[in-house]
N, C-alpha and C positions, 0 to 999 in steps of 0.2 A: 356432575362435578363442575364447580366455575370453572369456566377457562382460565380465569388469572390464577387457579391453580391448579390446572392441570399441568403436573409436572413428570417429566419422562428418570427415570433414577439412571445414575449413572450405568447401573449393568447393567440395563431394558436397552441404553443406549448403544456399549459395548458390542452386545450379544446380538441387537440388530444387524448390527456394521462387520461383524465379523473383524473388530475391529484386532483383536489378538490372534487371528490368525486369518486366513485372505479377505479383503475388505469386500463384501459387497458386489462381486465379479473384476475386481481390480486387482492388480499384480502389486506387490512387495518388491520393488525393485531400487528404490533407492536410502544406499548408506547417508552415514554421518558427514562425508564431504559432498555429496551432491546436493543432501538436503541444505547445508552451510550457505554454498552457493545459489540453493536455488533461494535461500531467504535473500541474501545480496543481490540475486537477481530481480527482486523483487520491490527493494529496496532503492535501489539506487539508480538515478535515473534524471527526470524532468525534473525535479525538485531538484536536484545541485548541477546540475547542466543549465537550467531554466531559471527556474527560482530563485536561483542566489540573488540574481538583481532584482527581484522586488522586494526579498528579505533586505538586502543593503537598502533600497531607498525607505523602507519602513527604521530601520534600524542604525543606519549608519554603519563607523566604524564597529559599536558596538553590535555587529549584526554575531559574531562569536560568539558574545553572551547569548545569543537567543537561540542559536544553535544550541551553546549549554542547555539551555533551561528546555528547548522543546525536549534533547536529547533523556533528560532528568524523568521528564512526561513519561518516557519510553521507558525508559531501566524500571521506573514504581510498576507501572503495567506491565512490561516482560516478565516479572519475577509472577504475576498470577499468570498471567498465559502460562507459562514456562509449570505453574504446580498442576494447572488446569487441563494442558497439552498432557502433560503425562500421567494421570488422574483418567482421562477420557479419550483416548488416542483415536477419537473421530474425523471425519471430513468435515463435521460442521462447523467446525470453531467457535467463534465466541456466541453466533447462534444456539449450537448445543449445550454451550456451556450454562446459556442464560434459561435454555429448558428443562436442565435437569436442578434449578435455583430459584428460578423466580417465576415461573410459569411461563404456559401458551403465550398469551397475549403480547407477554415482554419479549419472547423471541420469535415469532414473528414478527417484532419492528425494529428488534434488533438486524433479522436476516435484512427486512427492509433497508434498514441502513445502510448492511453492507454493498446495497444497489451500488450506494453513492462509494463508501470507498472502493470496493472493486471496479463494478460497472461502470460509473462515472468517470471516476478515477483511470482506469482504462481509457477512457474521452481524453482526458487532460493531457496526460501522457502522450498521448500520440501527436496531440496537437504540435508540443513540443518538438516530437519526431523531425517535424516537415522544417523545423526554423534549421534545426542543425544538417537538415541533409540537404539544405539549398545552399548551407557554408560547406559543406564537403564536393557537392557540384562543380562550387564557384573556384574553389582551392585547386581541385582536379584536371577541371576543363575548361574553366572560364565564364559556364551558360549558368544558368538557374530556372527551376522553373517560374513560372510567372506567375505575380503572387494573387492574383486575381482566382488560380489552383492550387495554391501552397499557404493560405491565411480563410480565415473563416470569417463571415461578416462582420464585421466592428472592429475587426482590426486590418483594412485595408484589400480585403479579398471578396472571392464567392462562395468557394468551396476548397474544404483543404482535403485534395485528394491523398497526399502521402498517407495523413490519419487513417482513412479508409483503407490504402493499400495494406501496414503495416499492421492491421488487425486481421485485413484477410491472412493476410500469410503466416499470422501466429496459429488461428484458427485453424488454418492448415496444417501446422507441425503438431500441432496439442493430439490432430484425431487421429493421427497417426499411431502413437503412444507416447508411452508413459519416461520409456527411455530413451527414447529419441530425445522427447523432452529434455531431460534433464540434464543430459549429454551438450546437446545444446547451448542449455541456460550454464552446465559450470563452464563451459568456454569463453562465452561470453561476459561472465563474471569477473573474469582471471584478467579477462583482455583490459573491461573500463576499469577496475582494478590498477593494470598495470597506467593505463593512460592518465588519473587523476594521478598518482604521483610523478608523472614526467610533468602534469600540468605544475606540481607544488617542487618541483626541481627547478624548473625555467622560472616559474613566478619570482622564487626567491632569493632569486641571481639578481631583480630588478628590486628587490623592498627596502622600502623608504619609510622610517619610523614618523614622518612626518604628517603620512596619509592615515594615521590613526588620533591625529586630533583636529579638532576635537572629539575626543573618544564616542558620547553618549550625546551629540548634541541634538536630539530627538526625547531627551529625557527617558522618563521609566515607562512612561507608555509606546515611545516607539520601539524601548525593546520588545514590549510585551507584545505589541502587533509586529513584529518582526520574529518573533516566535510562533506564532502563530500562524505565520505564513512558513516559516523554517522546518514548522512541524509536516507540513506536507512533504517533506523530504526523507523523513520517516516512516510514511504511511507504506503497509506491504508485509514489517518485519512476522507480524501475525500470519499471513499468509502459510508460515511454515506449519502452524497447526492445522491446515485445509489438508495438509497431506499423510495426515495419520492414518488410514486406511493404503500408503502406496508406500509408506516406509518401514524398514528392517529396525527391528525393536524400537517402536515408536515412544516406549516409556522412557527409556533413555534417552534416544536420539533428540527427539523431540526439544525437552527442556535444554540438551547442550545448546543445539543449534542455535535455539533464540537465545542464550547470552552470548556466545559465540560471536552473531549478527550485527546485535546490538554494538558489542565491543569495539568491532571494527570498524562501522557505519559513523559513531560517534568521533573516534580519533581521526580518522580519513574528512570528516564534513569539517570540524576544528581545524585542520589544518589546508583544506583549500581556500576555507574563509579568510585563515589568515593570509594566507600567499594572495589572495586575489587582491585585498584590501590594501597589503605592503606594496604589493606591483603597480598598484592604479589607484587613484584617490575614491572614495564613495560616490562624489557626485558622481564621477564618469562613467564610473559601474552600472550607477541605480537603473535601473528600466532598459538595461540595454539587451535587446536579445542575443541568443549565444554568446554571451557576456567571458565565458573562459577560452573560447577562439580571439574574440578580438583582445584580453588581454595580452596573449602568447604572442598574438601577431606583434603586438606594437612593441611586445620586448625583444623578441627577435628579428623586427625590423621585417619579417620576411611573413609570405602567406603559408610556407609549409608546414610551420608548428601548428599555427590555428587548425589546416586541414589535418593533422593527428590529431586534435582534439576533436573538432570535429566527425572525426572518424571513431571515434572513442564512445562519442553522444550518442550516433546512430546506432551503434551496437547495444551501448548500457540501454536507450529509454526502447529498443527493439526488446533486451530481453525484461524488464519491468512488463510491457503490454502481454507477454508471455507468460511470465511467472504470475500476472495478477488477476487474468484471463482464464488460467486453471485454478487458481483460488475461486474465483466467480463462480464456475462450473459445478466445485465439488459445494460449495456452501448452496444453490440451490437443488444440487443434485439430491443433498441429504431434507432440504425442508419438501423436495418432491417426496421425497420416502416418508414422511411424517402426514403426508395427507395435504400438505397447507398451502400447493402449486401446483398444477396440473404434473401427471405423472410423465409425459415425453421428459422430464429433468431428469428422472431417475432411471432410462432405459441407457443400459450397457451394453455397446456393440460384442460380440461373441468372438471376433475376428482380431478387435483392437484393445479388448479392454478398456475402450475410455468409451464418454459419454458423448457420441455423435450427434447427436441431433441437439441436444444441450449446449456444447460448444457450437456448433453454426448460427444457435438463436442470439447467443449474447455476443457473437462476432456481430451478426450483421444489426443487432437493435440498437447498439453502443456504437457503432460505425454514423449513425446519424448525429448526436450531438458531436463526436469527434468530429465530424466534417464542418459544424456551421457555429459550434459553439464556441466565443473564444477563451482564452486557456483562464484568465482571472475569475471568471463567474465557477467554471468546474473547480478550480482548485480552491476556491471557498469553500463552497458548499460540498465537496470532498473533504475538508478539512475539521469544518463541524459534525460532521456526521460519525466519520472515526473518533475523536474526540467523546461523542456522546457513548457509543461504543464499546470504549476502553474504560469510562468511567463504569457500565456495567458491568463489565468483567473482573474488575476490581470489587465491585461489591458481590458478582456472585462466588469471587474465591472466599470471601466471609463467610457468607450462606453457607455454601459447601462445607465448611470446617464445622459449622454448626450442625449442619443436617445428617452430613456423614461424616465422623471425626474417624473412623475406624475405614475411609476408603484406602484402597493401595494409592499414594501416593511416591514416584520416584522423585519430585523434587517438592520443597516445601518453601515457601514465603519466609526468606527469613526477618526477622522485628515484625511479626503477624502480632496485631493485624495494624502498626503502627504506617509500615510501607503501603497499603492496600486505600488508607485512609488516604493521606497522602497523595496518591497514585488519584483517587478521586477528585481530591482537591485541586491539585494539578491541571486536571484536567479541564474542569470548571476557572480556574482562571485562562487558561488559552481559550476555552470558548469566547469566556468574555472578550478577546482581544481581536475576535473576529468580526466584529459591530450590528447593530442592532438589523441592518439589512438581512445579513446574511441570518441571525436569530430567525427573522421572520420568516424568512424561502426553506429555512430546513422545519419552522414551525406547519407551514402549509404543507410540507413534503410526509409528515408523523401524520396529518390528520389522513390526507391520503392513503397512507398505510394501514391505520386503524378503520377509514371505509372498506378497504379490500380483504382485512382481514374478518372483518364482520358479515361480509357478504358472501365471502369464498370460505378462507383459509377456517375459520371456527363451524364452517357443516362439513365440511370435508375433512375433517383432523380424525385420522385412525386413531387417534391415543381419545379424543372424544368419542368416539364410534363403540369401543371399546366398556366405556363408563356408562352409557348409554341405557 
């Protein structure tokens, strides 16, 4: 059988996974508010704690629209996740989903991909970690660490060890289980939750209709690379489908939770953009780190606001490395069980139910770029990679309809396949807004994947073995 069509059927997939009833030696432990939260956990984080200020300096005042329009990327895509999560209530997400649609070879560089948005991504994230926990330091106690320890080369450091710290210790609560987990991530959910609206409370005690003109003066390409950067603020909400093997009625659950996610993620980023932009003009924004501490500070005159914001930061982009770190886990856990990654991914501790020696590997392999890499190059090449991604998953919810129009679906695409199109297209413009750099480092990153899978992943493939 060619590998570009060796394709896994949705029930082969199912019934591997035990995905309708206990996954795989994983526990079914989390309902419809944990999962909510664990997508918000997953979701929200570096990209509007961090990112807002590169989103503003690309974007300006009009950096909202770009929020809109990344946010738009999301909803065309959530609605296939969302038919796809409940259709195949696997751990492998949009990996699996691209394997039971478009063959081997496309999911395998799909799972590739998801190196970057999970794995990578993971990196980026943390990095951010270290900027806001040296403003909760500085608020608290007055010291900070020294940035020669708290910044990664090129942006004024050596090694940024908090990155490092704060994957050990996610890595450490993930192999613990599955409910500690989660337990965890909705507290921490609730909490940056509660914090980004105290931030859009105090912002808009200061807002000056002033600081929004000139609205767009970046024209239509700074919003479009302003989106493009905004979209990483996004990146995570999929995650929630990494957990369909660990949640109670995942046909249901599943599709809620991602619009659910989405609904809230959108209203809440729309409204700190605005308060941050009303309270302080764009330039002073653009490029500035922990850019919503030093707003709060300067409107309260005082360092205590910024250190609850700050204290807000450290928890939200704490529990994103957490929630994104077990999405990691199970997406290569499920392509170990396919043959196409050595099998240590897919071994399940008997004690903890989660994947021990899985989680320690992408703790400590992802701890290296976190330390030395700084946060613009990850959060690029993290951003085209998902992007490439979600256009796939939008085409394989097509396939799917086509291939199997009689599967159980609990939710469906609705204006199929007008949104799915769309959802593509979408996509393929935010790429373009990420410049032909970043084109070329994710171009050399697919051939990479395509040598590994040719070497490895296509003699090792059980579903190849099988055909054989």
């Amino acid at each position: 059988m060619p590998t570009l069509q060796r394709i896994k059927s949705p029930d082969l997939l199912v019934a591997e996974s035990g995905a309708d009833l206990e996954g795989h030696g994983l526990k079914r432990t989390m309902g419809l508010f944990q999962l909510v939260c664990f997508g918000v956990g997953a979701i929200v984080g570096t990209g509007i704690f961090v990112g807002l200020s590169d989103s503003v300096a690309e974007a300006g005042p009009a950096v909202v629209v770009s929020f809109v329009l990344a946010a738009i990327t999301c909803i065309f895509t959530a609605f296939s996740f969302a038919e796809l999560g409940g259709a195949i209530p696997v751990s492998g997400s949009s990996y699996s989903f691209a394997y039971a649609t478009l063959g081997e070879r496309i999911a395998f560089l799909v799972g590739w991909c998801l190196l970057l948005e999970y794995g990578v991504s993971v990196s980026a994230v943390s990095v951010g970690w270290g900027q806001y926990l040296n403003e909760l330091l500085g608020s608290l106690i007055g010291w900070q660490l020294p940035a020669a320890l708290s910044n990664p080369p090129g942006d004024g450091g050596i090694v940024n060890i908090p990155a490092v710290v704060v994957m050990l210790l996610a890595a450490l609560l993930l192999v613990r289980g599955i409910r500690e987990s989660a337990r965890a991530t909705a507290v921490m959910a609730v909490v940056k939750i509660a914090v980004l609206i105290l931030f859009c409370a105090i912002a808009f005690t200061a807002f000056n209709s002033d600081n929004l003109s000139p609205f767009a003066a970046h024209g239509l390409m700074g919003v479009t690379s302003g989106a493009s950067v905004a979209f990483f603020s996004y990146i995570g909400f999929d995650a929630i489908t990494t957990a369909g093997e660990e949640v109670k009625n995942p046909r249901r659950n599943i599709p809620l939770a991602i619009m659910i996610c989405i609904g809230v993620v959108t209203l809440l980023y729309c409204l700190v953009a605005v308060a941050a932009i009303g309270a302080m003009s764009a330039d002073e924004v653009a490029s500035k780190p922990a850019a919503l501490s030093l707003i709060v500070n300067q409107v309260t005159d005082s360092t205590l606001g910024g250190g609850i914001i700050a204290f807000g930061a450290v928890v939200a982009i704490a529990s994103v490395v957490l929630a994104v770190m077990y999405g990691q886990t199970r997406i290569l856990m499920s392509m170990s069980r396919d043959g196409l990654i050595p099998r240590v991914f897919e071994r399940i501790s008997p004690r903890t139910s989660t994947p021990v020696a899985n989680t320690w590997i992408v703790a400590c392999l992802f701890a290296i770029p976190a330390a030395v890499v700084p946060l613009d190059v990850v959060m690029n090449l993290t951003t085209i990679g998902t992007l490439a991604i979600m256009a796939v998953v939008n085409i394989a919810v097509i396939a799917l309809r086509r291939r199997n129009p009689d599967l159980q679906r609990s939710f469906r695409v609705p204006l199929f396949p007008v949104l799915p199109v769309l959802g593509v297209i979408f996509c393929l413009y935010l790429i373009y807004g990420t410049g032909w750099r970043t084109w070329l480092q994710f171009g050399a990153f697919l051939v990479v994947g395509a040598v590994v899978y040719a070497l490895y992943g296509r003699r090792h493939s059980r579903l190849g073995a099988t055909t054989r």
